[in-house]
N, C-alpha and C positions, 0 to 999 in steps of 0.2 A: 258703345261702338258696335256695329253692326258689319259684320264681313260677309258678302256676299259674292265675292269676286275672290280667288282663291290664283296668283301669280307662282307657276310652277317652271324656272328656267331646269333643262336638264341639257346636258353635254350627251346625255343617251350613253354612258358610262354606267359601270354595275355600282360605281360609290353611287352616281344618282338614281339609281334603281333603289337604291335600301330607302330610300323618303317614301317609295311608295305608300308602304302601310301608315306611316303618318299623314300621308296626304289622305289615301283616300276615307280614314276616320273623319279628318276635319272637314272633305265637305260634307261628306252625310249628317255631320252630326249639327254643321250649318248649316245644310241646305244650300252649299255656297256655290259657284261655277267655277270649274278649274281651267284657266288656261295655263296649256305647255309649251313652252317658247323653247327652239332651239336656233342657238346663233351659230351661223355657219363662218366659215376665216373667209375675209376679202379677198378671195384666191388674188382680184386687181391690185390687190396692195402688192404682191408679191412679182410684180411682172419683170423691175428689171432685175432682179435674179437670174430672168431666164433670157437677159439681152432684149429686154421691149418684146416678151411675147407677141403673136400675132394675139389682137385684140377677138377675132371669131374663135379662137383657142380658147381663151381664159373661160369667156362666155359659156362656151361647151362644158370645160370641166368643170367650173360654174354650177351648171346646169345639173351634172353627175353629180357631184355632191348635194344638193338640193335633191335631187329626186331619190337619192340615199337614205336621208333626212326625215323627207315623207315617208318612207318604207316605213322605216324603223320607227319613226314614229306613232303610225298607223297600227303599227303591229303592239305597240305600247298601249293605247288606248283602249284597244279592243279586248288582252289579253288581262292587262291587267288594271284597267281604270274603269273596268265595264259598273260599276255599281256608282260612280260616281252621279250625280243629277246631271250635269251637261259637263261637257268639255270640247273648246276651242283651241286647237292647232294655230300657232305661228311661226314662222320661219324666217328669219332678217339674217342678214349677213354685214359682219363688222366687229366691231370690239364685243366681247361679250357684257362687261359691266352696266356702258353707255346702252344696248341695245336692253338691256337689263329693266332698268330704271326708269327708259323712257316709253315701255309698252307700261310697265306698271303703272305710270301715269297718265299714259293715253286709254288704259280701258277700268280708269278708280279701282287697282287691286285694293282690297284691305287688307290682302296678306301676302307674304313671298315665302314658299317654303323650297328649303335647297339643301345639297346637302354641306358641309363643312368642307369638302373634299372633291376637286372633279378627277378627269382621266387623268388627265398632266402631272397631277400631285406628286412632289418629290417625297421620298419617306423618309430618305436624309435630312432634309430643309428642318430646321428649328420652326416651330411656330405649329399651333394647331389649323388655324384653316388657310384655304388655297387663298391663289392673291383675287379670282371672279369672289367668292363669295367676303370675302375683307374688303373690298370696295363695295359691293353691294350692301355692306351691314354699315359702313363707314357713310356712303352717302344717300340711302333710302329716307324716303320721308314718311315710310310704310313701315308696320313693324316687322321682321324677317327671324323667322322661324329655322333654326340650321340645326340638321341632323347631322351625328356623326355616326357615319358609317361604321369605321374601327373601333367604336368604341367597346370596353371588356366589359362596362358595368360594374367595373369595379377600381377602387382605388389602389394606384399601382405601391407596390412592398418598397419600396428604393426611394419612393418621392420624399420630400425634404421633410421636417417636420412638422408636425399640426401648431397653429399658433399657440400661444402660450393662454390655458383659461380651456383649453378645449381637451376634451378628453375621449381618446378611442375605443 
């Protein structure tokens, strides 16, 4: 299997900052293309919230978070993806899992690296990863590579005990 195409969703959060250094090892060291997708919310989904927004409204701040988006995203690439071989910017608006999955397949990713965790993440919530990347690992046909950000590198003192046969 040959990965050439390197699928990087980020929310542009400091959890998906930490994949950085994982990312940008693996394309150098394939020689592979990175594209970074960020999914922006349907602000249109949210219209009757606000009583049927006027439709030129939504569009506008629409428009502001997109051009948000690009910033930040621009400033990502440049600052810190600069040694990568190429990288492609894209920007959809909608669900993030669905938007996820189907650029990976419209541009042959061979790989999705992300982290285990976006902004939203609750620290209370049981379960290690957020619910974008558990749908993305759930239904990718790609294999997906998930950093965790928090993690100590070490196994925690409190966790239950090692099976039986295994010794610390």
């Amino acid at each position: 299997m040959e990965i050439k195409k390197i699928l990087w969703p980020t929310d542009l959060s400091e959890n998906a900052a930490q994949t950085l250094p994982t990312l940008r090892a693996l394309a150098q060291i394939l020689g592979a293309e990175v594209h970074m997708l960020y999914v922006s919310e349907g602000i249109r989904d949210y219209d009757h919230i606000y009583g049927d927004a006027n439709p030129a409204f939504l569009k506008g701040f629409q428009d502001q978070e997109n051009q948000r988006a690009l910033a930040k995203m621009d400033a990502v690439c440049h600052d810190q993806l600069a040694g990568c071989p190429l990288i492609t910017r894209h920007l959809r608006s909608g669900y993030p899992p669905r938007e996820i999955l189907r650029l990976a397949k419209e541009i042959g990713a061979g790989l999705i690296v992300m982290s285990t965790q976006g902004r939203n993440y609750d620290e209370g919530r049981s379960g290690f990863l957020g619910s974008v990347s558990e749908r993305v690992v759930r239904y990718s046909a790609v294999p997906v590579l998930l950093v965790n950000p928090s993690g100590a590198g070490e196994y925690p003192e409190l966790a239950p005990q090692t099976p039986r046969g295994y010794q610390d």
